[in-house]
C-alpha positions in Angstrom: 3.0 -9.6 -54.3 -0.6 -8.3 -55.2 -0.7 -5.9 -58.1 -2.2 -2.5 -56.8 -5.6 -2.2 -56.1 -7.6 -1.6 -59.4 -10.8 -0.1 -59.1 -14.1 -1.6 -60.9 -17.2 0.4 -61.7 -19.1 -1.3 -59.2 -17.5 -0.5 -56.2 -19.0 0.3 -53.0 -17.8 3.2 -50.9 -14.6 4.9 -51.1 -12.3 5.2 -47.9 -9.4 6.6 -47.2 -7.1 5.7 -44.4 -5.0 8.8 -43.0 -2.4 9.1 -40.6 1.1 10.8 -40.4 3.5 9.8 -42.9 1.6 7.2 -44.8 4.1 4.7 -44.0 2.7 2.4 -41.5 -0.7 2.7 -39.4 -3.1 3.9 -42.5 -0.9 1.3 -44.7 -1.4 -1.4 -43.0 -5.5 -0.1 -42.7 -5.3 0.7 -46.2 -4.4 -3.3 -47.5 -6.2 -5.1 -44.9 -9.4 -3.9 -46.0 -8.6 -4.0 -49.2 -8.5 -7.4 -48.7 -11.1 -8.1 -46.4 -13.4 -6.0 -48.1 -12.3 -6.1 -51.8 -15.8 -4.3 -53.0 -14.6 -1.2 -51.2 -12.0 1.2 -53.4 -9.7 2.0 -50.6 -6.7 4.7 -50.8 -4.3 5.6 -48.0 -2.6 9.3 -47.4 -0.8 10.9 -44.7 -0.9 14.6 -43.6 2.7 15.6 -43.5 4.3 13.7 -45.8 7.6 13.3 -48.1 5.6 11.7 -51.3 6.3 8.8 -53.1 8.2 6.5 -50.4 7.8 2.8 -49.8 6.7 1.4 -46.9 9.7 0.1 -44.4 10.2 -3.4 -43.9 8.8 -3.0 -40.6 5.4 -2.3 -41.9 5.7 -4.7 -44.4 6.5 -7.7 -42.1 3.5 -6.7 -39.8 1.4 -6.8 -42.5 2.2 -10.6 -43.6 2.6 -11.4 -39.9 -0.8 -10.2 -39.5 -2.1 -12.9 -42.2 -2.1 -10.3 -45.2 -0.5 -9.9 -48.6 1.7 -6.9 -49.3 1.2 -5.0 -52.0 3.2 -1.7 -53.8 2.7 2.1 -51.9 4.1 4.6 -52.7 3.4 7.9 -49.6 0.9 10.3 -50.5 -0.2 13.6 -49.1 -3.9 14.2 -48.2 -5.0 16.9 -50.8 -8.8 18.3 -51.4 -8.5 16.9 -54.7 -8.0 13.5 -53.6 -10.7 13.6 -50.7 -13.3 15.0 -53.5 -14.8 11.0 -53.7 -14.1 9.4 -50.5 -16.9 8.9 -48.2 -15.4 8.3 -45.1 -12.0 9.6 -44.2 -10.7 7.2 -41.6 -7.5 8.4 -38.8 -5.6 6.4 -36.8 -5.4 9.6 -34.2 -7.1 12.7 -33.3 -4.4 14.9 -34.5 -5.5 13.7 -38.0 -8.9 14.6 -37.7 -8.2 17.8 -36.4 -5.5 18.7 -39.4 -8.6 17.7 -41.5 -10.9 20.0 -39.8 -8.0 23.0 -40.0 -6.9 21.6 -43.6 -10.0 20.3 -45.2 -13.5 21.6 -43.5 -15.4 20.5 -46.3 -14.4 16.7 -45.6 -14.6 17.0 -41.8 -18.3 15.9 -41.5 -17.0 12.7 -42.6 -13.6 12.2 -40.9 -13.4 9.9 -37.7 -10.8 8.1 -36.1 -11.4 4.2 -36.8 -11.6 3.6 -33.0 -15.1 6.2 -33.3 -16.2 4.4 -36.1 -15.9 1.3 -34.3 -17.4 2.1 -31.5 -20.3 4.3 -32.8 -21.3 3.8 -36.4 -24.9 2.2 -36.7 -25.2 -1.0 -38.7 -27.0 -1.1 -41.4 -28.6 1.0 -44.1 -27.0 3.8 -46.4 -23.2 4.7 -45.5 -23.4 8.5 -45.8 -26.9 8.6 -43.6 -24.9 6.6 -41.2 -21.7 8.8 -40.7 -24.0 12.1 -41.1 -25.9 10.8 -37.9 -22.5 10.9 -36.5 -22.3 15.0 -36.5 -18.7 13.7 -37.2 -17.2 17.5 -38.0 -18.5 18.6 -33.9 -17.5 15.6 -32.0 -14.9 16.5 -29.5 -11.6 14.2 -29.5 -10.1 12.5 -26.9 -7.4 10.3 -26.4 -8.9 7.1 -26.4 -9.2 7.1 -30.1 -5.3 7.1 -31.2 -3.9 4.0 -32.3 -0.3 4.5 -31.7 2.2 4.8 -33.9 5.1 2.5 -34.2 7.6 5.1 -36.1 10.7 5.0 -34.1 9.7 1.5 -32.7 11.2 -1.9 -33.3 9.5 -4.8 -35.3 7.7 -6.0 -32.1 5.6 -2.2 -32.2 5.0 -2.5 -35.6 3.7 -6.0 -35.0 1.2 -5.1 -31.9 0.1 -1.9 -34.3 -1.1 -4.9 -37.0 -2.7 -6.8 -34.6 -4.6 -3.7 -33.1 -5.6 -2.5 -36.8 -6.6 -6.2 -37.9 -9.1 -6.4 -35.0 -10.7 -3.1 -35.7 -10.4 -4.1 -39.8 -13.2 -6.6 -38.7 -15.6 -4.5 -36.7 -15.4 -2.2 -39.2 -16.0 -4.6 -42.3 -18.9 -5.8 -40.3 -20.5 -2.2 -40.1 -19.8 -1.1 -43.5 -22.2 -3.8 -44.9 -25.5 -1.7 -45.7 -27.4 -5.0 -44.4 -27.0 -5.7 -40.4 -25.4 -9.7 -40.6 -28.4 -10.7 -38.6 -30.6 -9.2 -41.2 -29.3 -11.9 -43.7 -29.3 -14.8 -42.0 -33.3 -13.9 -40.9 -33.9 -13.9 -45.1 
């Protein structure tokens, strides 16, 4: 097992993955990019949540299964304090970005479901100019963006969940880069 994530000075962004409990969708989030992105200081958090419990062995095989390593977690509630240096807040479900807009309104012009994101954050340039462009705190919801969640569900939901996350992981990790990929190859 990985150590937890340490954080250097030079860092990129800071994003926090959000969904219920913290135990599965915004873990599994949480240590992919980690690990696809390592430059990115990456925290998880859930919104109603009974702190401080490990991930089920559920999550934890879908993780590996999905080509990952596992490292520690530990549940943590979303708090102001904590969402005081993350630039993007990113739910697995509408529900989450509405509790941040009833919870939070000073972070909900920069909470979006990871479906959104995918789908409509720009490539290319400066992060925060990129999710302000967004109007991110006015958008209206719909169902499309929810990734589901496997609580309740056998090791087969937790398994498509992974797969579902891991393909997003990439699109996002490809529009995080402040540089559009065919930008670079042109140079």
């Amino acid at each position: 097992m990985l150590p937890p994530i340490t954080l250097a000075a030079d860092m990129d962004e800071h994003l926090m993955f959000l969904c219920t409990g913290n135990a599965a969708r915004s873990v599994m989030a949480g240590m992919m990019l980690s690990q696809l992105r390592p430059q990115t200081k990456v925290t998880t958090a859930g919104t109603h949540v009974i702190e401080g419990q490990p991930m089920s062995w559920r999550t934890r095989d879908a993780i590996l299964g999905a080509g990952f390593e596992v490292f520690s977690h530990r549940s943590l509630q979303v708090t102001s304090a904590g969402l005081r240096d993350v630039d993007l807040l990113v739910a697995m479900a509408g529900e989450h970005v509405a509790y941040v807009r009833r919870q939070h309104p000073e972070a909900a012009a920069r909470t979006a479901t990871l479906k959104r994101l995918c789908r409509d954050l720009a490539a290319g340039g400066p992060l925060p100019a990129r999710v302000a462009a967004l109007g991110l705190a006015e958008v209206a919801l719909e169902p499309w963006e929810d990734i589901e969640d496997p609580a309740g569900g056998d090791l087969p939901e937790f398994v498509a969940c992974a797969a579902e996350i891991h393909e997003l992981m990439v699109t996002l990790v490809r529009l995080l880069d402040p540089v559009p990929t065919g930008a670079q190859e042109a140079s």
